[in-house]
C-alpha positions in Angstrom: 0.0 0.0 0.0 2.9 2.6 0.2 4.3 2.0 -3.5 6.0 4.6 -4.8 6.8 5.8 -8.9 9.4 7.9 -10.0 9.2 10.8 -12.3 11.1 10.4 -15.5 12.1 13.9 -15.7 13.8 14.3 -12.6 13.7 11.3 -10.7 11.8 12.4 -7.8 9.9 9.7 -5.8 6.0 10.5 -5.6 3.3 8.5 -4.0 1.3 6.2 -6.7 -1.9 8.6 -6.4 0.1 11.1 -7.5 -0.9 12.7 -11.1 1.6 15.4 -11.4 5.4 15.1 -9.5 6.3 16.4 -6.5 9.3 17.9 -7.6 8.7 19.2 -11.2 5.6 19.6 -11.7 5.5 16.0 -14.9 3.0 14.2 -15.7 3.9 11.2 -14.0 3.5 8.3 -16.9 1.4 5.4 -14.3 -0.8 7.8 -13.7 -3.5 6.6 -15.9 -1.2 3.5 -17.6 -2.6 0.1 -18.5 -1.0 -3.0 -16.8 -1.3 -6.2 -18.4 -2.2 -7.9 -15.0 -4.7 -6.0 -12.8 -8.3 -4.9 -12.7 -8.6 -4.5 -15.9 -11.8 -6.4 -16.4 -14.5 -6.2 -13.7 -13.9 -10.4 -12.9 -10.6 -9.8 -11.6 -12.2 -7.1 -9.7 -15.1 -8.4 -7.7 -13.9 -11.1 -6.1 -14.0 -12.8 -2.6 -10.1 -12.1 -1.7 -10.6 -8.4 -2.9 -13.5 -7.8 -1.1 -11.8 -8.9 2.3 -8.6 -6.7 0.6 -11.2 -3.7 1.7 -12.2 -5.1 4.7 -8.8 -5.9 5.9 -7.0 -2.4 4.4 -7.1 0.3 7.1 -7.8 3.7 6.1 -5.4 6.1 8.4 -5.9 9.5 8.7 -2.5 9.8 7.0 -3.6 7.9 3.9 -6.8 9.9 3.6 -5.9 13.2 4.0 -2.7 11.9 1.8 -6.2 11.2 -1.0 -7.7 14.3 -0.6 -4.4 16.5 -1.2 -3.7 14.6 -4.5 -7.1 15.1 -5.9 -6.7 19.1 -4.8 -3.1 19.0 -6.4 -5.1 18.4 -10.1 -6.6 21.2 -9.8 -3.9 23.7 -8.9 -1.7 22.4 -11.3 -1.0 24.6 -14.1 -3.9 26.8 -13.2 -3.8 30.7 -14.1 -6.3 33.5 -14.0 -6.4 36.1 -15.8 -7.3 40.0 -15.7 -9.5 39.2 -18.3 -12.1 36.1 -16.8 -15.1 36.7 -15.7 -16.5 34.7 -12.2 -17.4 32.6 -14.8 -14.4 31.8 -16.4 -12.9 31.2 -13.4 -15.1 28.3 -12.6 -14.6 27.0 -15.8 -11.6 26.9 -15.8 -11.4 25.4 -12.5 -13.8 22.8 -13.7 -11.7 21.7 -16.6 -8.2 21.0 -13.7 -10.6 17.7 -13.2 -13.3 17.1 -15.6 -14.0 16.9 -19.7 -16.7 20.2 -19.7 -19.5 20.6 -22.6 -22.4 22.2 -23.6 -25.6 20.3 -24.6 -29.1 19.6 -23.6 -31.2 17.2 -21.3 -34.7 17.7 -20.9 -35.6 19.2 -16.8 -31.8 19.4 -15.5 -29.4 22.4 -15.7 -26.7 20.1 -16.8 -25.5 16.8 -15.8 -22.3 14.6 -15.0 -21.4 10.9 -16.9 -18.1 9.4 -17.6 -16.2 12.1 -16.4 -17.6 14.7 -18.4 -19.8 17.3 -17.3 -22.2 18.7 -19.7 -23.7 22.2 -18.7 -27.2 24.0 -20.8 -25.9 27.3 -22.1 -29.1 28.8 -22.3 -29.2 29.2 -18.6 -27.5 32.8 -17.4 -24.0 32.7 -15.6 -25.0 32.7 -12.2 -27.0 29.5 -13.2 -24.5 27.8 -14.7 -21.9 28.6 -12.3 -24.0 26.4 -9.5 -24.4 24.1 -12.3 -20.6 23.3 -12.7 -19.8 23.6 -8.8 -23.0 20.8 -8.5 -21.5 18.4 -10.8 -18.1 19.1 -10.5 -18.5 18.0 -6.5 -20.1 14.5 -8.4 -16.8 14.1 -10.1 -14.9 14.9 -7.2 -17.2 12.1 -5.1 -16.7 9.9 -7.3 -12.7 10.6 -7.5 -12.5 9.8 -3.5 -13.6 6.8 -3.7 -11.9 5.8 -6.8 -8.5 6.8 -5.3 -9.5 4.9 -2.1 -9.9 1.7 -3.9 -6.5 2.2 -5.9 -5.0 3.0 -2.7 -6.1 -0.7 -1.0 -5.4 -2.6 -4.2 -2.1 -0.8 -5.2 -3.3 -0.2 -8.6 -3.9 2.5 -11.1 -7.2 3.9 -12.6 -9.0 1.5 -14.7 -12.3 0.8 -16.2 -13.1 -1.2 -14.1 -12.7 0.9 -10.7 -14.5 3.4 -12.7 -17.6 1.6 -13.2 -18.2 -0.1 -9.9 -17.4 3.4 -8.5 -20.6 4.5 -10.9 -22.5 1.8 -9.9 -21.6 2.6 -6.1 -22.8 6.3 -6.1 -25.5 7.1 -9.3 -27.0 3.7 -9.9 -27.7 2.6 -6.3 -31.0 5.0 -5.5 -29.6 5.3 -1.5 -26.0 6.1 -2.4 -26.8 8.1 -5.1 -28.6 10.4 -1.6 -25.7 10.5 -0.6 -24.1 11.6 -3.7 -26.9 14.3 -3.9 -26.3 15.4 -0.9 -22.9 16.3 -1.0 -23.1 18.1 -4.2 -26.1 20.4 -2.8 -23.6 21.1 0.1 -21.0 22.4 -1.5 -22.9 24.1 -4.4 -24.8 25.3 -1.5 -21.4 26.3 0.5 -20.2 28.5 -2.5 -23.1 30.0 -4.0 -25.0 31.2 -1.0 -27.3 28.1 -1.0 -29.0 29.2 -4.3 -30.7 26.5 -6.3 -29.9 24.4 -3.3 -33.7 22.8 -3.5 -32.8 19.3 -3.3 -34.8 18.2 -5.8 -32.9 15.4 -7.0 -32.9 14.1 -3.9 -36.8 14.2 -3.5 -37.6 12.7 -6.8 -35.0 9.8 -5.9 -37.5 9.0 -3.0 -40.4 9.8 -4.5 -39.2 7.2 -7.4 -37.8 4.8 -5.6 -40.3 4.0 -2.2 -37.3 4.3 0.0 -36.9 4.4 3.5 -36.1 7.7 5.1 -33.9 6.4 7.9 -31.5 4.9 5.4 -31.7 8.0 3.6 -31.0 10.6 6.3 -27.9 8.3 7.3 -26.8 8.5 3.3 -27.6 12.2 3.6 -24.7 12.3 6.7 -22.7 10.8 4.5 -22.8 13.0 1.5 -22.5 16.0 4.3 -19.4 13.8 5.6 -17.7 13.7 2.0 -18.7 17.2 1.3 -16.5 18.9 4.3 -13.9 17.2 1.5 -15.0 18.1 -1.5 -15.4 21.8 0.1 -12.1 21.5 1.1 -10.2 20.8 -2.1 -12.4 23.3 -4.4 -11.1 26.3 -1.2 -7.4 25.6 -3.0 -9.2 27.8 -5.9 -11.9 29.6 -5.0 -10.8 31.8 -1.9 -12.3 34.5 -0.5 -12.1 36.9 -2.9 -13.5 34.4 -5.4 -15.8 33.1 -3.0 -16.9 36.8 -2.9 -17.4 37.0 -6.7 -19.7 34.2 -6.3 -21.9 36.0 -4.3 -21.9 39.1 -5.7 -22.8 36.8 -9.3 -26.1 35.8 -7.1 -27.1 39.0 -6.2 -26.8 40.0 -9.9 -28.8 37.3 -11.4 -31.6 37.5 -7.9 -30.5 33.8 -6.9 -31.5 34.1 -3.4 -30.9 31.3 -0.9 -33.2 28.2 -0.5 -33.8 27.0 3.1 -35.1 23.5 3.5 -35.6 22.5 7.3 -35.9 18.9 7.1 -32.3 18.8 5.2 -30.5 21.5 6.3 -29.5 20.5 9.5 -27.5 17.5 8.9 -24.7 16.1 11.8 -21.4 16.4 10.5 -18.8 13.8 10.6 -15.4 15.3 10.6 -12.9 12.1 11.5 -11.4 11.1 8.7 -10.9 7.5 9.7 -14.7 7.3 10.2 -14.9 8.5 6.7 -13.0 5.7 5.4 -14.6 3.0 7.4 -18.1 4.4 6.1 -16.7 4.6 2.3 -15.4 1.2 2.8 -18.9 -0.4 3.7 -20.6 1.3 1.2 -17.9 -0.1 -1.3 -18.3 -3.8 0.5 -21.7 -3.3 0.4 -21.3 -3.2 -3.9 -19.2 -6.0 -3.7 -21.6 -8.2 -1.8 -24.6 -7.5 -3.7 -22.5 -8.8 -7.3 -20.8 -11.8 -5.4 -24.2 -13.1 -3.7 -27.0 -12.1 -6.5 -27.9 -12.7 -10.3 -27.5 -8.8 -11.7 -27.2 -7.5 -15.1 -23.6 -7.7 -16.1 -24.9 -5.9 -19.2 -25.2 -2.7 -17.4 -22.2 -3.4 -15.8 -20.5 -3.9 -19.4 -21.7 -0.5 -20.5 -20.4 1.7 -17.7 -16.7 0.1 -18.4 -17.2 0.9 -22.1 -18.8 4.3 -21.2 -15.5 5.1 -19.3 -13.4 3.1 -21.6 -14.4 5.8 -24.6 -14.6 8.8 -22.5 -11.1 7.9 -21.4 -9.2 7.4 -24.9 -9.7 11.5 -25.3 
């Protein structure tokens, strides 16, 4: 679990999660490679031996905090503003340090996030689509923690395959995807002055779906949990003056805040070793339902291809 690479510009030992060196500021070569022997297919990865790999691989508060400051150290790198951007821009471009961006068009949403890309509606004004991005930026970035998490226990780089059971874990499963929700209200909600921040996708999810509003209060602590994160890495750009921006962007376009009682006032669970456990089960919890139940490889199949084309660009 503590493998190392070296950069082949310098030579400069970084950490495997690293995407960028230490040193020098290369693109470190393993970051995304493809190695002829692991996880490359989603049979090697749901197994038995790897599910008790996750049960049996502690998550310190070293190696987590270690996660969260690689996945902020993409988006610094090589990041410049100019005199010239707008708020706007600035989120854009902020955006693009971790995630394919688009325009395009899906009937009822603002915009939307699949296969690392995030696709925004450009007919919506800027202070519109700047919650937009920060909304399903904090998806990606969700997604990224617990993608790095499982590279971290089985020592391996990104593949398809992590990829897809991480998309199963956090969209396809209706209570996880609370969760997943949840967190990207927060910190959309953190940033913009808690405009837009209706949780409606997080309604229609119950309303859909029949489900149990225990479970889903506990998945809406965890999406607060993994927030205080994702809140954390997106600070690294947007600081207070930009944070300031933001809300003087609001106030131009009238997005007031949205207050919602019943989800609001979520606890907050700051230890970041309790994070990993909880990230952990929810990961087990995947594993278990494909090891002990008939599902539909097929959709399965389609989320590695999905990432497998989004990923050759």
């Amino acid at each position: 679990m503590t493998s190392s690479t070296y950069c082949s510009l310098c030579g400069k030992e970084n950490y495997i999660l690293q995407r960028y060196c230490c040193n020098c500021g290369n693109t470190l070569k393993t970051y995304r490679i493809k190695p002829n022997l692991t996880y490359q297919s989603l049979e090697s990865l749901i197994t038995e031996e790897n599910k008790n790999k996750i049960l049996n691989t502690q998550i310190t508060d070293e190696v987590y905090t270690k996660i969260m400051t690689n996945i902020r150290d993409m988006g610094l790198m090589n990041l410049n503003f100019t005199n010239q951007d707008t708020t706007f821009d600035k989120i854009v471009k902020m955006t693009r340090q971790f995630s394919k961006l688009h325009s395009g068009k899906k009937w009822g949403v603002y915009g939307y996030y699949h296969f690392n890309n995030i696709v925004i509606d450009d007919d919506y004004n800027e202070a519109m689509k700047t919650c937009t991005l920060i909304h399903e930026l904090s998806h990606h970035l969700y997604s990224e923690v617990f993608e790095q998490l499982l590279m971290y226990i089985f020592d391996s780089p990104k593949t398809d395959a992590i990829e897809a059971i991480v998309q199963y874990a956090v969209i396809q499963n209706p209570y996880y995807a609370i969760g997943n929700e949840y967190l990207a209200y927060t910190s959309e909600g953190y940033f913009m002055n808690n405009a837009m921040k209706d949780y409606a996708s997080i309604y229609k999810l119950i309303e859909d779906n029949d489900l149990d509003m225990k479970r889903v209060g506990n998945m809406c602590v965890i999406g607060n949990a993994v927030a205080y994160d994702v809140i954390k890495i997106l600070e690294a750009v947007i600081d207070k003056n930009l944070k300031q921006e933001l809300a003087q962007l609001c106030r131009a376009y009238n997005l007031r805040p949205v207050v919602d009682k019943d989800l609001d006032n979520v606890p907050l669970i700051t230890d970041n070793v309790e994070k990993g456990k909880i990230i952990k089960s929810i990961i087990v919890d995947i594993f278990n339902f494909f090891l002990n139940n008939d599902y539909d490889d097929e959709l399965l199949f389609e989320l590695m291809q999905g990432f497998r084309e989004a990923n050759k660009y």
